[in-house]
Backbone as CSV, one residue per row, in Angstrom:
resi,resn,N_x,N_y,N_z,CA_x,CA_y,CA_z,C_x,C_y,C_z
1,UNK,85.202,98.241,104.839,84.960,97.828,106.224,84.295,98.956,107.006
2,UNK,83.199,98.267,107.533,82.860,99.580,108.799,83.512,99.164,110.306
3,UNK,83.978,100.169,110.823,84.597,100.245,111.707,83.810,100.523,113.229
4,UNK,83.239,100.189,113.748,82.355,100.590,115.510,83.022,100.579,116.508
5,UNK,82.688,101.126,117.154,83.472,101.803,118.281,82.445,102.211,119.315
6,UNK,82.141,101.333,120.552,81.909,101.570,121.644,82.070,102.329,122.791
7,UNK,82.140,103.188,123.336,82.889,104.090,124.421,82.363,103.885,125.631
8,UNK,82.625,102.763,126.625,81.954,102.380,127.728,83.328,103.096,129.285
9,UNK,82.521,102.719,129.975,83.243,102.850,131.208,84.158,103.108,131.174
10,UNK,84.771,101.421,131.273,85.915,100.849,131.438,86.641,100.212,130.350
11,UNK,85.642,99.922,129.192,86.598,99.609,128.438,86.327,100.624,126.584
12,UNK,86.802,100.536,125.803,86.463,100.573,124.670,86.000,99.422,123.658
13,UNK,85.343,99.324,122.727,85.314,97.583,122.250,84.844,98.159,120.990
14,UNK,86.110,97.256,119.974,85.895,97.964,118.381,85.501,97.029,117.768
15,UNK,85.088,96.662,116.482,84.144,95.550,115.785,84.248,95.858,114.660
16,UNK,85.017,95.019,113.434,85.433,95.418,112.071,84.218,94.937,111.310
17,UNK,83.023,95.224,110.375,82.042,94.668,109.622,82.607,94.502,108.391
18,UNK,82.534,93.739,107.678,82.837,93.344,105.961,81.042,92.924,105.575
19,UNK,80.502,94.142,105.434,78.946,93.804,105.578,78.410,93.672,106.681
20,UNK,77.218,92.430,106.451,77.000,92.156,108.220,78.027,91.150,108.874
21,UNK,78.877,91.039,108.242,79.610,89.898,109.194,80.486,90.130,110.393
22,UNK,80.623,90.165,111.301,81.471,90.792,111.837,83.291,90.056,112.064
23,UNK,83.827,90.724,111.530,84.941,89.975,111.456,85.880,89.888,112.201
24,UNK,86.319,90.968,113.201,86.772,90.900,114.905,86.013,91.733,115.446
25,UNK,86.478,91.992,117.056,86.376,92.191,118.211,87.919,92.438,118.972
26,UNK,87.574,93.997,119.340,88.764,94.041,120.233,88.573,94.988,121.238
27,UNK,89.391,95.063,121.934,89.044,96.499,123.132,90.145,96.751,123.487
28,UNK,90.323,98.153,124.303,91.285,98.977,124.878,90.739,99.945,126.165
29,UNK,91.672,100.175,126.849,91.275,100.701,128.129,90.637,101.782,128.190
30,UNK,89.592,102.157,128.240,88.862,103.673,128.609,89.719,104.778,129.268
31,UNK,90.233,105.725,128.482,91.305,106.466,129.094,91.273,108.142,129.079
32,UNK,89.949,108.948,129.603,90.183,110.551,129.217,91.275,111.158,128.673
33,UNK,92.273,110.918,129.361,93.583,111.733,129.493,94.359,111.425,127.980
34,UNK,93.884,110.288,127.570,94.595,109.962,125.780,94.374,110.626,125.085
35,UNK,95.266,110.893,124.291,94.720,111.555,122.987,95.184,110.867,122.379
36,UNK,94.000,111.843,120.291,93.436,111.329,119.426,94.951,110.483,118.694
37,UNK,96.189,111.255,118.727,96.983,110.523,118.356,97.556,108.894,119.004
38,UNK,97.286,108.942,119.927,97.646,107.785,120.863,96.323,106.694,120.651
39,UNK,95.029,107.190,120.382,94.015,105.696,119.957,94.270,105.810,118.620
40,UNK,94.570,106.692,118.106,94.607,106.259,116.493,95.537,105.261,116.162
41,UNK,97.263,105.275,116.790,97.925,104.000,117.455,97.165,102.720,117.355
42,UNK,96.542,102.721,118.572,95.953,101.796,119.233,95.140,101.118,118.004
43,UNK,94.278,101.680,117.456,93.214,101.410,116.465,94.214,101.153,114.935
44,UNK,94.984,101.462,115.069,95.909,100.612,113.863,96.474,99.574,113.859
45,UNK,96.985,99.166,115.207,97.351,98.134,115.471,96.926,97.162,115.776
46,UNK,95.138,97.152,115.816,94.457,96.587,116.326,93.738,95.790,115.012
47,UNK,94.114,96.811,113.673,93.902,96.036,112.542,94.610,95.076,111.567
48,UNK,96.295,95.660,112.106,96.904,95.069,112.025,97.194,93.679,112.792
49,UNK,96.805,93.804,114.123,96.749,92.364,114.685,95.561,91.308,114.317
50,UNK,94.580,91.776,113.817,93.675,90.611,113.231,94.019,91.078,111.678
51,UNK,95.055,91.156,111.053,95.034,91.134,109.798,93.997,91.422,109.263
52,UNK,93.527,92.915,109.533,93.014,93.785,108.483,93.573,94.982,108.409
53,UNK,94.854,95.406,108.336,95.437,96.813,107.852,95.336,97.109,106.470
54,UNK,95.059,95.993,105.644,95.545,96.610,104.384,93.457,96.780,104.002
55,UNK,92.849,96.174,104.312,91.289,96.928,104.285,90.959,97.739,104.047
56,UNK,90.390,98.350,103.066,89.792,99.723,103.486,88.433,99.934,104.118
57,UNK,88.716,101.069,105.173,87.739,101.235,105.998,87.059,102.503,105.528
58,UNK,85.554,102.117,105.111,84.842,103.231,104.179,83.803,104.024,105.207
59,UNK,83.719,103.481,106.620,82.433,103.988,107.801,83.284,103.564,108.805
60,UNK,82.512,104.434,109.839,82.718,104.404,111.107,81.718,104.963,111.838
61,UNK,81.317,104.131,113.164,80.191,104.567,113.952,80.740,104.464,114.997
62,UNK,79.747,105.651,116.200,80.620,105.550,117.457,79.569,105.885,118.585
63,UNK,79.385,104.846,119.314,78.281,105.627,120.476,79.459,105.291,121.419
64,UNK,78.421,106.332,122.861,79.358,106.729,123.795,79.103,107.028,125.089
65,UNK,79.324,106.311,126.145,78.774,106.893,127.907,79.658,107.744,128.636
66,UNK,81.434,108.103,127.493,82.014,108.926,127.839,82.137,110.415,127.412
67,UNK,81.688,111.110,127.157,81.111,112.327,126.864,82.353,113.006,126.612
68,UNK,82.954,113.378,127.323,84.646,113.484,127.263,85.729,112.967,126.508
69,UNK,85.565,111.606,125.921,86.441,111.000,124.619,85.567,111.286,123.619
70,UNK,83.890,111.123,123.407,83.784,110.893,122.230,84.567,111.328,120.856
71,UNK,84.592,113.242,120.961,85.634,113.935,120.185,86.696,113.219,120.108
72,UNK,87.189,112.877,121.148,88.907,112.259,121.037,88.783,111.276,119.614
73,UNK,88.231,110.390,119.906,87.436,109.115,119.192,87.517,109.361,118.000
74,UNK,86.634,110.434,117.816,86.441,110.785,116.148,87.210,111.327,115.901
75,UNK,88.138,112.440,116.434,89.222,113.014,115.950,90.177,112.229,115.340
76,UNK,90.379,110.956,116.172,91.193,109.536,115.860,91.071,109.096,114.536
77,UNK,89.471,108.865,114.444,89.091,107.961,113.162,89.745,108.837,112.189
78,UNK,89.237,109.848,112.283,89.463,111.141,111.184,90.683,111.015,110.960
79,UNK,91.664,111.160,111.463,93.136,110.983,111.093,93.481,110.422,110.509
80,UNK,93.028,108.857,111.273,93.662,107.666,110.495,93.127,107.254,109.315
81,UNK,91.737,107.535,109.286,90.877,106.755,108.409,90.059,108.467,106.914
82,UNK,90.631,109.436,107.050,90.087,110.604,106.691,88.579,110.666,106.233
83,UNK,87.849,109.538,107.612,85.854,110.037,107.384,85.651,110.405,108.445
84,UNK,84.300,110.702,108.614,83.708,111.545,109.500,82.366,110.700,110.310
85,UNK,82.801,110.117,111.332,82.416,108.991,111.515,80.589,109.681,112.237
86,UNK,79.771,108.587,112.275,78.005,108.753,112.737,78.528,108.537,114.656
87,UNK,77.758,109.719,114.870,77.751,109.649,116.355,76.496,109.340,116.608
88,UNK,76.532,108.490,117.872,75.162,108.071,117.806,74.456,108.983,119.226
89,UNK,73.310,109.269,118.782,72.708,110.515,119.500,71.623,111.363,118.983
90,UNK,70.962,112.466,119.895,70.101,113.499,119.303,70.064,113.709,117.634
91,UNK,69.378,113.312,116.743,69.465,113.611,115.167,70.008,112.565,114.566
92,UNK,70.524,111.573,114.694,70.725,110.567,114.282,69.814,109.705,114.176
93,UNK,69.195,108.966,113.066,68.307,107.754,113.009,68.627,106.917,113.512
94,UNK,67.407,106.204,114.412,67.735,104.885,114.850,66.863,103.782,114.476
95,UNK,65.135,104.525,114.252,63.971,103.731,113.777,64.080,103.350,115.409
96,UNK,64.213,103.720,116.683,63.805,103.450,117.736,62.451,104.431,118.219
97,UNK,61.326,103.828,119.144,60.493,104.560,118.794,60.472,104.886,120.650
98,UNK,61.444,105.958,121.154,61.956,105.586,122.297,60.205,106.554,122.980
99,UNK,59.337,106.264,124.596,58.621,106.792,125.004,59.013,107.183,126.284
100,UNK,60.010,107.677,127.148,60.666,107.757,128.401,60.603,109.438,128.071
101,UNK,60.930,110.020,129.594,60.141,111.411,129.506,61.259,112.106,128.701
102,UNK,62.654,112.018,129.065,63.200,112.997,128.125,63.899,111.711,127.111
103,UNK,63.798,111.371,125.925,64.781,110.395,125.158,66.380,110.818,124.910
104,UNK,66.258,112.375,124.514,67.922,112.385,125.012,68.614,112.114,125.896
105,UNK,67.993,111.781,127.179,68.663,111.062,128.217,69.323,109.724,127.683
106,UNK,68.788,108.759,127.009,68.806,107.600,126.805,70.583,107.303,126.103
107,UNK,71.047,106.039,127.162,72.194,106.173,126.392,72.731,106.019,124.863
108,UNK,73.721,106.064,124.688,73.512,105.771,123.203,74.011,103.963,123.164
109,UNK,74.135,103.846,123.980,74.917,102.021,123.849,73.535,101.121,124.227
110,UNK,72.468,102.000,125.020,71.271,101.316,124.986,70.197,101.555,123.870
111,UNK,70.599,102.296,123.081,69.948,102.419,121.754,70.400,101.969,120.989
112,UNK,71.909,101.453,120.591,72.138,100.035,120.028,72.075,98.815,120.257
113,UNK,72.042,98.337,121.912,71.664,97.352,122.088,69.688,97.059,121.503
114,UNK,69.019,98.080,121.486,67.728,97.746,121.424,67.260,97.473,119.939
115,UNK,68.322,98.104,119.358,67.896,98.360,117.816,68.491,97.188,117.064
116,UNK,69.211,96.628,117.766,69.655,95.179,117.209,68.857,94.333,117.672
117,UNK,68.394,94.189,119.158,67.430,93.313,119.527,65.979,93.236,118.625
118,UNK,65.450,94.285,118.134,64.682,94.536,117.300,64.707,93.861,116.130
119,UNK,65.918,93.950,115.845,66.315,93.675,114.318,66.212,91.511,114.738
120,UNK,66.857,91.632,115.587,66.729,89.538,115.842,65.725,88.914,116.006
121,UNK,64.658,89.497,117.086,63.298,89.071,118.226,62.534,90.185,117.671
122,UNK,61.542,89.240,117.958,60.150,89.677,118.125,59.854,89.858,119.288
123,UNK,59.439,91.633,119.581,58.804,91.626,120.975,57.509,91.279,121.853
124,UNK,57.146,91.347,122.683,58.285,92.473,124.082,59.683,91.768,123.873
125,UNK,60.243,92.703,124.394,61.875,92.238,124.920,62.127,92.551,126.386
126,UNK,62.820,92.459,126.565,63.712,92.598,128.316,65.297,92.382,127.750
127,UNK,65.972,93.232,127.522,67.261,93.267,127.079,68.241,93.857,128.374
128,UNK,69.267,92.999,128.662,69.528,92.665,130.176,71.661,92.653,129.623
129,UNK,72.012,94.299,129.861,73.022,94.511,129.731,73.705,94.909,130.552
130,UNK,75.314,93.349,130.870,75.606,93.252,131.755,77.018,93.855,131.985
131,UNK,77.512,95.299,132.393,78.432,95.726,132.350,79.601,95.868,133.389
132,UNK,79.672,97.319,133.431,80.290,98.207,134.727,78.947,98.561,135.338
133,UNK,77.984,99.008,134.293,76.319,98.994,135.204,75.750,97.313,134.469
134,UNK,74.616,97.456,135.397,73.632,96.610,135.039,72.111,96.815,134.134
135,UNK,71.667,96.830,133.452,71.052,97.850,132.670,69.827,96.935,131.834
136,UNK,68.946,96.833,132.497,67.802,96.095,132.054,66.462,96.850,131.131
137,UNK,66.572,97.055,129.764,65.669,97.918,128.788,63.897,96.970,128.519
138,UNK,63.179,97.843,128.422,61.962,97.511,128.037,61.586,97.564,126.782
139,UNK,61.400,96.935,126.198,60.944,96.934,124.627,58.988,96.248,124.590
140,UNK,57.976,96.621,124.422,56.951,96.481,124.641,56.433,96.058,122.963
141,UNK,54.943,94.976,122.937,54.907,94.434,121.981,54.542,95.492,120.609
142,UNK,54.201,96.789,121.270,54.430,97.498,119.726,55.520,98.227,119.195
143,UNK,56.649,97.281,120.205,57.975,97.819,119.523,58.493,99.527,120.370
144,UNK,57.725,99.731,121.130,57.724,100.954,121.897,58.873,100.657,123.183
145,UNK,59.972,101.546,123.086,60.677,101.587,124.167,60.465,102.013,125.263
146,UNK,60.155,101.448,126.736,59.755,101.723,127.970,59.974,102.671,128.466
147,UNK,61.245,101.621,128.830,62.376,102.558,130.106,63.316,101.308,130.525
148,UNK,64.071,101.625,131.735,65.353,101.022,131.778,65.262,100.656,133.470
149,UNK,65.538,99.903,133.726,66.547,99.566,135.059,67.647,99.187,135.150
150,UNK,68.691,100.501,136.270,69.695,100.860,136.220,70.434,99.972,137.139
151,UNK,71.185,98.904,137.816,72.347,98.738,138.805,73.558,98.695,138.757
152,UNK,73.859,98.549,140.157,75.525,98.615,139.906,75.764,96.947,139.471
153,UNK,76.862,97.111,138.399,77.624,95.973,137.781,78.083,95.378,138.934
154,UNK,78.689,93.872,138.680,79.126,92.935,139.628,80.701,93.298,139.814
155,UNK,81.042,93.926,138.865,83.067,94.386,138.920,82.573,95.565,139.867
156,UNK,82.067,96.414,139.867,81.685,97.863,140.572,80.951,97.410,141.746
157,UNK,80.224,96.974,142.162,79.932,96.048,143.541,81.103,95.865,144.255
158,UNK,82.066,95.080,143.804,83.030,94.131,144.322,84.191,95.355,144.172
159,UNK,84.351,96.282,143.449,85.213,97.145,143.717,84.848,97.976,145.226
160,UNK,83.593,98.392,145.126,83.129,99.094,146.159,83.089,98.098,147.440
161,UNK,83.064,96.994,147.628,83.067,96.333,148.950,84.867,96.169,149.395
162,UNK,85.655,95.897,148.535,86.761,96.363,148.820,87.665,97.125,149.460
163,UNK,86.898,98.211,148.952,87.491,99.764,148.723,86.650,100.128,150.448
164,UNK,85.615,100.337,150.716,85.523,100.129,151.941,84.997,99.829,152.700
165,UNK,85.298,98.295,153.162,85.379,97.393,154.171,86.921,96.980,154.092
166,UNK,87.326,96.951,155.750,88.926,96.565,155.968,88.927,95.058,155.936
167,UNK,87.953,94.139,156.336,88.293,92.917,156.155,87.680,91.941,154.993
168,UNK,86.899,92.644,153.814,86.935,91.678,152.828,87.776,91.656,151.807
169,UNK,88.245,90.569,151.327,89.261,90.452,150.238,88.546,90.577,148.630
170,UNK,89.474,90.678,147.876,89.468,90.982,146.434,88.647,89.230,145.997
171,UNK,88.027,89.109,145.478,87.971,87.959,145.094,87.677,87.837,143.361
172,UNK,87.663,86.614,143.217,87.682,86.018,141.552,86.004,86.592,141.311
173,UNK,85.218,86.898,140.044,84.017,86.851,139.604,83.684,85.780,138.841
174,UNK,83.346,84.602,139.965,83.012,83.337,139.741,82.221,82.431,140.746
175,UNK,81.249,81.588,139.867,79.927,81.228,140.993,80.900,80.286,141.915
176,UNK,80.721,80.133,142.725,80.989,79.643,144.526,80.154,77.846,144.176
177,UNK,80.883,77.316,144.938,80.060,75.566,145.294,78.644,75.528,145.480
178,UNK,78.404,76.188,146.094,76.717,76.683,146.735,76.447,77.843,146.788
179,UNK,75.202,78.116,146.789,74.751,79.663,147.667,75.229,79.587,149.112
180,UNK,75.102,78.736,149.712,75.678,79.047,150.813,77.217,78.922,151.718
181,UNK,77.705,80.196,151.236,78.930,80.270,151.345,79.866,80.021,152.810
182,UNK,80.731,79.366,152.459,81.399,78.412,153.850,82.732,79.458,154.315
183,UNK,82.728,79.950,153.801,83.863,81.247,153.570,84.007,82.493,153.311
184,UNK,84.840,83.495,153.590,84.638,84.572,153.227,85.031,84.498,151.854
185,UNK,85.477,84.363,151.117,85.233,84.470,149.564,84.105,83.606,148.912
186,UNK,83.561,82.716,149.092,82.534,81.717,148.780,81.544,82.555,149.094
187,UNK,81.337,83.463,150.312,80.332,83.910,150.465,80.254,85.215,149.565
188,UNK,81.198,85.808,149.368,81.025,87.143,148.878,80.775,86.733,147.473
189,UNK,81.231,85.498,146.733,81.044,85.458,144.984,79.700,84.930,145.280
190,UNK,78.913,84.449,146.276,77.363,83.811,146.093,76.791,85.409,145.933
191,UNK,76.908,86.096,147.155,76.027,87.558,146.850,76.292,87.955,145.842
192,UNK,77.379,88.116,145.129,77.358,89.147,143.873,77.166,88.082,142.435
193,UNK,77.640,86.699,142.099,76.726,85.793,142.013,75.793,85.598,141.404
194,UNK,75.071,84.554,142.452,73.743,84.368,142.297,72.666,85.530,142.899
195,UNK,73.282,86.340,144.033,72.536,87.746,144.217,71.899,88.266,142.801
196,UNK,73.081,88.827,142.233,72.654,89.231,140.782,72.477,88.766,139.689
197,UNK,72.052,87.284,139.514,71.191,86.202,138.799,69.434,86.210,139.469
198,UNK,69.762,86.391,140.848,68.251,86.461,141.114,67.544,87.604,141.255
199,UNK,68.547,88.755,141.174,67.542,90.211,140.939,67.414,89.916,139.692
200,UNK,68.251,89.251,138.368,67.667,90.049,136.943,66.012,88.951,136.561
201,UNK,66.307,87.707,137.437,64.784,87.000,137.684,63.788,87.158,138.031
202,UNK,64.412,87.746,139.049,62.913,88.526,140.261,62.604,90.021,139.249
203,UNK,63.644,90.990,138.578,63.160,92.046,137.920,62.202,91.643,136.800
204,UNK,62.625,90.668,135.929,62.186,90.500,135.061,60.697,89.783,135.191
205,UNK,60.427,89.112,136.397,58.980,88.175,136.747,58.383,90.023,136.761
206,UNK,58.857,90.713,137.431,58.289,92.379,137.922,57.934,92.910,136.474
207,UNK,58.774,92.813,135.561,58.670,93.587,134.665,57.588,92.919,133.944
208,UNK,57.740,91.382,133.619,56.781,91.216,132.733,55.088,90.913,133.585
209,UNK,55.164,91.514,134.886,53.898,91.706,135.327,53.504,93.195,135.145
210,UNK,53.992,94.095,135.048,53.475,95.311,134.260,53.473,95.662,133.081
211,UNK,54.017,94.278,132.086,53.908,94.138,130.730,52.413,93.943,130.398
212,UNK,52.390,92.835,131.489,51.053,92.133,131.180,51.025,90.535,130.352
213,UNK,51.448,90.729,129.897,52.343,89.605,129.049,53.808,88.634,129.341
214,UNK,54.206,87.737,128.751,55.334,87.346,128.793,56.649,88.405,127.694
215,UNK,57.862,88.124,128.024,58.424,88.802,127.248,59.962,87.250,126.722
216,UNK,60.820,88.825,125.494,61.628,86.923,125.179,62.703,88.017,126.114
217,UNK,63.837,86.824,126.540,64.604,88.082,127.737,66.176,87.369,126.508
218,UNK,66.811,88.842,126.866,68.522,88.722,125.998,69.275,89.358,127.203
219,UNK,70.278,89.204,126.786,71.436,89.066,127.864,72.644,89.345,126.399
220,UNK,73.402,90.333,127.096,74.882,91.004,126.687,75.552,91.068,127.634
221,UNK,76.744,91.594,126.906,78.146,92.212,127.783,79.068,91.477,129.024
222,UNK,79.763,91.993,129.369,81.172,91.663,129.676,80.985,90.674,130.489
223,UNK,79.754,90.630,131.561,79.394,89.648,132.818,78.598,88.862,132.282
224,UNK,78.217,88.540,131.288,76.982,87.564,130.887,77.388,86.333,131.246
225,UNK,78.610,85.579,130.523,79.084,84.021,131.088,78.790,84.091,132.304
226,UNK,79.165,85.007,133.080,79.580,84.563,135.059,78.385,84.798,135.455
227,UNK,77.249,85.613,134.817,76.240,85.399,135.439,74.379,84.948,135.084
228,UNK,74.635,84.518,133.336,73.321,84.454,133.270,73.043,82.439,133.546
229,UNK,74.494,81.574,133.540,74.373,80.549,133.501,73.665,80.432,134.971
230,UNK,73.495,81.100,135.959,73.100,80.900,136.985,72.013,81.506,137.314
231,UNK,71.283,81.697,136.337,69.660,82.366,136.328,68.257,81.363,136.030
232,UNK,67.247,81.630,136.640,66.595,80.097,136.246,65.402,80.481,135.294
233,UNK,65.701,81.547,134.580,64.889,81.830,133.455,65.707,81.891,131.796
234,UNK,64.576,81.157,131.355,65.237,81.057,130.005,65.951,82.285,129.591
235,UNK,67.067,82.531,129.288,67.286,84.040,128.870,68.734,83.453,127.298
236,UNK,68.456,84.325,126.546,69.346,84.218,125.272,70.488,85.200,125.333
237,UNK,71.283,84.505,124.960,72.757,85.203,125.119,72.975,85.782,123.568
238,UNK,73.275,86.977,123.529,74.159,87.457,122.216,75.198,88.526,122.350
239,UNK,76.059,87.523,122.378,77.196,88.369,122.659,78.055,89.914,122.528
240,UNK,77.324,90.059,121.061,77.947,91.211,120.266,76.707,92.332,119.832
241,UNK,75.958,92.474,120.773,74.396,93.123,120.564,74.828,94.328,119.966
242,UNK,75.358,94.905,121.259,76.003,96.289,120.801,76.804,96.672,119.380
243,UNK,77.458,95.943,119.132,78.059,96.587,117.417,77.070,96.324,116.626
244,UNK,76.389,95.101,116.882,75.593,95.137,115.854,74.436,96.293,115.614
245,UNK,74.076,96.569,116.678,73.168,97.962,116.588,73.957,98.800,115.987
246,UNK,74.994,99.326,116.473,75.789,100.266,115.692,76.023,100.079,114.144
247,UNK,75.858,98.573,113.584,76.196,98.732,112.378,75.006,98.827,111.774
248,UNK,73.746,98.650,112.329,72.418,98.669,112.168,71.916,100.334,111.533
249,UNK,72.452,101.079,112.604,72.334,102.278,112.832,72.991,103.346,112.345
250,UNK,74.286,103.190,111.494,74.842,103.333,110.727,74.536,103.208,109.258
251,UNK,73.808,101.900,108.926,73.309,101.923,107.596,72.199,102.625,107.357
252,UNK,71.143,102.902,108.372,70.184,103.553,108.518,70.427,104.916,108.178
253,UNK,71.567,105.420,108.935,72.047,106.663,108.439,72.658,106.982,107.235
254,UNK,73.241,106.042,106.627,74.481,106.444,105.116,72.803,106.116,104.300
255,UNK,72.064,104.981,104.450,70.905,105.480,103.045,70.281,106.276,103.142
């Protein structure tokens, strides 16, 4: 089994491969302050709850936007699993052919999302990852990586209008009766919403006018249900972009 391991924000999200198949999906809370003994826990029990403990796990890959766990992470695997898992980053193969001014900038969770998109579609792409950020990648028809547009996620929006303004409430992340909201919660789920169904429309009409071309558009991550059903451009959903790059990127590396 290869084992992936995501390191986002807010959450963690692990993905067991038996080949390419992927055989679960799980996550755990993004936590600095844990240590390697306490996810290694976590990550046992997590194989044990989809009945794969007795598996052997021969790889492990790990990209990361927390800079601060990654070590933790691998220290983990290492314990439990005694390999030495592919970090994804500077020196690592990806077969991405990234053109942005510095590429080590580039995250590593957007270099698996792209390298799987690659691997599905034929470009251009517009790969539209919907998180804690909002994160819209360029993939151009010779396979050449752009650049990115960055926003704030719809949970991080709605945390921040919260946090401060004294009179709006917490509300559900779910589309409203109408855009035009009759209420203070009706109104606040239309802006964040269909607000952010019609920026990734309006970005993407933008983007593929400095393409020049049309592009095929994908859609990931945690907000995709709540918000691409309310977009009026064809856009393809794949749920699990991210591991799959990682397991992409991983084999790239062990041959």
């Amino acid at each position: 089994m290869l084992f992936a391991v995501d390191i986002g924000n807010s959450y963690i999200t692990i993905g067991g491969f038996n080949g390419d198949r992927l055989g679960f999906v799980a996550s755990v809370v993004t936590n600095p302050r844990r240590t390697r003994e306490q996810y290694a826990i976590d990550f046992k029990e997590i194989l044990a709850l989809h009945s794969a403990e007795g598996e052997t796990v021969e790889g492990a890959v790990i990209s990361s936007v927390v800079p601060e766990l990654t070590d933790t992470v691998r220290a983990a695997l290492k314990l439990l699993f005694g390999i030495d898992a592919v970090i994804v980053g500077p020196g690592v193969k990806s077969g991405l052919n990234i053109t942005i001014d510095n590429p080590a900038q580039l995250g590593a969770d957007i270099v698996a999302t792209s390298v799987a998109a690659l691997s599905q579609f034929t470009p251009p792409l517009i790969i539209c990852d919907l998180g804690t950020a909002t994160a819209i990648s360029v993939i151009d028809a010779k396979k050449r990586f752009l650049g990115v547009v960055i926003a704030a996620g719809v949970g991080t929006t709605l945390e921040s209008f919260t946090k401060t303004t004294a009179l709006l409430p917490h509300v559900s992340i779910e589309p409203p009766a109408a855009v035009i909201g009759k209420n203070t919660s009706a109104s606040m789920q239309a802006g964040l919403i269909y607000g952010t169904a019609a920026m990734i429309d309006g970005l993407c009409d933008r983007i593929e006018d400095e393409l020049g071309e049309q592009a095929t558009v994908i859609a990931t991550g945690a907000m995709t249900d709540k918000i691409i059903p309310c977009c009026r451009r064809k856009i393809t959903v794949c749920d699990h972009l991210l591991l799959d790059g990682l397991r992409c990127i991983y084999e790239k590396n062990i041959k």
